[in-house]
N, C-alpha and C positions, 0 to 999 in steps of 0.2 A: 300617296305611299312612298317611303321612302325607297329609290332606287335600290341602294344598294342589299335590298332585301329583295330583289328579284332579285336570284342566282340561279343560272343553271347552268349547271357545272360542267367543262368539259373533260369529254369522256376520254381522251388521251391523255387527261392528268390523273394520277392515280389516287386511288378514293380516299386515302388517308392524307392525302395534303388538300384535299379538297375546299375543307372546311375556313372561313375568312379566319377566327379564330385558334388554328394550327399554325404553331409557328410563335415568336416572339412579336413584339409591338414595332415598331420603328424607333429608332434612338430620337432621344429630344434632338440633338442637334440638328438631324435631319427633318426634323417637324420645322425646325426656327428657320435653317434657311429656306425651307420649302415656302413660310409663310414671306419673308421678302421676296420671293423671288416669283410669287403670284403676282404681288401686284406689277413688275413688268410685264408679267403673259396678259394681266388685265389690259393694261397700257397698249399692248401689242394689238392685241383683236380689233381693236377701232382705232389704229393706226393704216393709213394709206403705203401702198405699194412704197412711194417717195420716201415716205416716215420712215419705215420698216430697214430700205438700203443705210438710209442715213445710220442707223444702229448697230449697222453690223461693221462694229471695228474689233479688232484685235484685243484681247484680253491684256493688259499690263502685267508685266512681270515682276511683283514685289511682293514682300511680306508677305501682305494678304492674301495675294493671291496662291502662294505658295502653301498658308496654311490651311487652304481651304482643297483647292487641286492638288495638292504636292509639286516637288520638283524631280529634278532631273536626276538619277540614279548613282552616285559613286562611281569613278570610270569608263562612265560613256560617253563618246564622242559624238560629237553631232556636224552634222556641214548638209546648209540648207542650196538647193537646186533646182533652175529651173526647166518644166518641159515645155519642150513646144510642138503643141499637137490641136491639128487642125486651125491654123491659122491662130491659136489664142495661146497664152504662156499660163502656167498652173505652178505653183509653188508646192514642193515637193522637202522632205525635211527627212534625212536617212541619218539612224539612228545605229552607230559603230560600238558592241559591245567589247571588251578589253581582253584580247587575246584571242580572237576567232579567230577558226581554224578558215580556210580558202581554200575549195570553193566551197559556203557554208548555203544553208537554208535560211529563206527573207519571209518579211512579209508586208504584204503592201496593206498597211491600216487605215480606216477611212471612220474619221472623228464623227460625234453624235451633233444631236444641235437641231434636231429637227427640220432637218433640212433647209434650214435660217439663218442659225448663229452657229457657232464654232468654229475654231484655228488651230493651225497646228501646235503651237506654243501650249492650248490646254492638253495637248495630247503628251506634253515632256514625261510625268510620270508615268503612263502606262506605257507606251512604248520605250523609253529606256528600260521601266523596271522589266517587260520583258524580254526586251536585246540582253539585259543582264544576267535575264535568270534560265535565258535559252542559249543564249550564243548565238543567236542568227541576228541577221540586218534586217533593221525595220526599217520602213519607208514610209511616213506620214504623208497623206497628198490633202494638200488646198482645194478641193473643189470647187465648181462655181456654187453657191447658193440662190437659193428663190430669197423674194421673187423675181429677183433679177434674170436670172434664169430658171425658169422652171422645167419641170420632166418633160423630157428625159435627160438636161442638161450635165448631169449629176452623176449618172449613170455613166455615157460617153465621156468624162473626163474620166470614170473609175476604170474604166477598157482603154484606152488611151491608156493610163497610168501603168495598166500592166502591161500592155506592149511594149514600154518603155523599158520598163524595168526586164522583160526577157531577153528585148536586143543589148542591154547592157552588161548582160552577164557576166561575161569574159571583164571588163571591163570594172564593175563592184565586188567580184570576184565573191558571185555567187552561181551556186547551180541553178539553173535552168528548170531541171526537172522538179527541184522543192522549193517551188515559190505558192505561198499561200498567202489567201485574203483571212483579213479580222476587222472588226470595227465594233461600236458599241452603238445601240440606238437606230439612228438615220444610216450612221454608216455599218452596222449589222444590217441592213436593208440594201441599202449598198451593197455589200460583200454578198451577199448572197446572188444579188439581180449580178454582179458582175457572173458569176459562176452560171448563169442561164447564158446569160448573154457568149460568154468564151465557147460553152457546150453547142451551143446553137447556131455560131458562126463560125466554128473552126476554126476557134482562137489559140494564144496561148494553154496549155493545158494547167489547172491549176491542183496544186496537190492536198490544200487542205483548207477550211473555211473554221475560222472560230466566229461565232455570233454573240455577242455578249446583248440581253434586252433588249432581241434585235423588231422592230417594225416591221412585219411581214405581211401582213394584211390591211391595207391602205382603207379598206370598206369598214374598218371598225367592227367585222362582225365576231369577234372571240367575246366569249363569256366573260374573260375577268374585267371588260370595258365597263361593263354594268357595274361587277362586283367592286371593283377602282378605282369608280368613276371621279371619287375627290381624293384620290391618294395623293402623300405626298408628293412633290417633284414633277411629277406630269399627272394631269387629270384627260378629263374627256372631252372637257372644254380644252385644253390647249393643244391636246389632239386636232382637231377638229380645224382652230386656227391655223396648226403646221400645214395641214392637210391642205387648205386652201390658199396659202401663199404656194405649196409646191404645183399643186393643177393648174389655179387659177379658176378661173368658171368652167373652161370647156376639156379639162384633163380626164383622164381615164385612167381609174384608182383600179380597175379591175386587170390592167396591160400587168401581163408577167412579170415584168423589169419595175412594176411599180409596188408592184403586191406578190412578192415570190412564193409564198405558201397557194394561192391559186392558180397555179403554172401546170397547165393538162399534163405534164408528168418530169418527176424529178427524177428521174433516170441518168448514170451518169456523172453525175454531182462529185465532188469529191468530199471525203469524210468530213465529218462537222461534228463541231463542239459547241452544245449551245449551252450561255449562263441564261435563266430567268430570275426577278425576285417576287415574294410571294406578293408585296402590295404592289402591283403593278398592272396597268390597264392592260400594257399589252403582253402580260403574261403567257396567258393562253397559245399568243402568237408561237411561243419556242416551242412549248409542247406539240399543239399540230404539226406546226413542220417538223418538229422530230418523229412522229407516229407515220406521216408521211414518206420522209425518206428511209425510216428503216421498212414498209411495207415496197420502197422502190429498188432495196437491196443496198441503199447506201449504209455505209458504220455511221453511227453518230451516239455521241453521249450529252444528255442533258444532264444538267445539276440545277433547283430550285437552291436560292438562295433563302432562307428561314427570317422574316425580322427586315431582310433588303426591302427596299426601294429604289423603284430605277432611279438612273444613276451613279447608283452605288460605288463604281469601279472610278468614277470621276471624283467620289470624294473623299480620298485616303485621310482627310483631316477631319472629316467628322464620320467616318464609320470606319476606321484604320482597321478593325481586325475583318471582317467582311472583305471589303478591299483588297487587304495582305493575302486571303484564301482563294478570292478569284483569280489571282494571280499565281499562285501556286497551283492553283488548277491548272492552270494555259500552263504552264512549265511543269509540269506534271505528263499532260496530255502529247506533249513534245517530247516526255520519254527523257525529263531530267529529273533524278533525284532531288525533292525538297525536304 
């Protein structure tokens, strides 16, 4: 039988988006890159630990890659930095919009990638386009990746990062008190586990969490995994592969800081924004955790994106007007007129 006709739907999404059929198709373009970009996830799976390092370089910065990621926003300045925290150095990329006010509101964003691949360089358009369209200082941090490092490795460089950035305040000539996490993907997984993690150690206090198709449940147990399973862009197969370059064999998918939607209680939390799109394995993921933390007294606002694919936010060249709205959204939800 074919999977994805077992569906049981989850019940924190609401019954009218339910349906796989509600909602637009995916644009070809994202069918076509999705179909190249399988065959490296195939490549990937039965690649060695060794193989896997050797692959993760740096995106190049040309043409192509621009038409595909976008570029850097009209007037934002950039100047990349590094930290040094706990004995190791982390590349850090703060992202200057043109005219902010001091001391404004930051945010420390933490790039998708599966906990594998990504750099800060693919992060140039969304974090500039949102330094541009908020006025706050975004902060891209380099994390370590699996398998190189695996969890919690990832995690501790994201708390790390924000320590960083609140003992600097005075200094990037930002407030203290409004510094929030965002990320998309791995690093929506990210942002969130930082936000357990700060709550739980009496960390920096963090004022707001955007999650854009964020990973929250490492066990793969949401609904739309079934329903998704070969969507474009990420399927359940390449789930599966992330999943195990970041554990290894003896990791524990169920530890809070791995899987934030099963965290004995999200009390606390600071307000969250979460994007999902409708073909998307890990779907489901946003909805729980938002059914979740408003049943824990946290604010938060979901939007399904209609016709998305994860990723979406990553590729302003082939789904520009999706892209352009989630983006308006986060600058929207920050209380600026678009």
């Amino acid at each position: 039988m074919d999977i994805k006709t077992i569906v049981t739907p989850c019940p924190d999404r609401p019954a009218a988006l339910r349906s796989p059929q509600a909602g637009r198709a995916v644009s070809w373009p994202i069918v076509l890159f999705s179909k190249l970009q399988r065959k490296m996830m195939d490549r990937l799976a039965v690649s060695s630990d060794a193989q896997i390092i050797a692959m993760q370089r740096a995106a190049p910065q040309n043409f192509f890659t621009h038409a595909i990621f976008g570029k850097l926003a009209p007037g934002v300045l950039t100047e990349d930095r590094q930290i040094e925290a706990l004995g190791r150095k982390l590349d850090i990329r703060l992202y200057q919009p043109p005219g902010r006010a001091k001391p404004s509101r930051a945010i420390l964003y933490m790039h998708g990638g599966g906990f594998v691949f990504g750099d800060i360089g693919l992060t140039n358009w969304i974090c500039s386009g949102i330094a541009a369209r908020t006025g706050m200082l975004v902060a891209s941090l380099g994390y370590r990746l699996a398998p190189g490092a695996r969890f919690p490795a990832a995690v501790e460089d994201c708390y790390e990062a924000l320590g960083w950035l609140h003992a600097r305040a005075g200094e990037l000539g930002i407030d203290p008190a409004h510094i929030g996490v965002a990320g998309e993907s791995a690093g929506g997984n990210l942002s969130a586990a930082v936000c357990l993690a700060s709550r739980d150690r009496g960390g920096p206090k963090i004022d707001f969490q955007t999650l854009i198709y964020p990973a929250l449940d490492m066990t793969s147990s949401s609904p739309s995994v079934a329903e998704n399973a070969e969507a474009p862009i990420l399927t359940a197969g390449a789930m599966k592969t992330f999943r195990a370059c970041y554990f290894g064999s003896d990791g524990d998918a169920t530890n809070p800081l791995a899987s934030p939607l099963l965290a004995p209680s999200l009390e606390g939390l600071p307000p969250a924004l979460i994007q999902v799109a409708q073909h998307d394995p890990i779907r489901d993921d946003g909805w729980r955790y938002a059914a979740r933390l408003r049943a824990a007294g946290v604010p938060v606002r979901i939007t399904e994106y209609a016709g998305a694919a994860h990723g979406y936010i990553n590729f302003p060249g082939l789904c520009p007007n999706i892209a352009a709205r989630a983006i308006d959204e986060i600058a929207t939800y920050h209380g600026v007129d678009v």
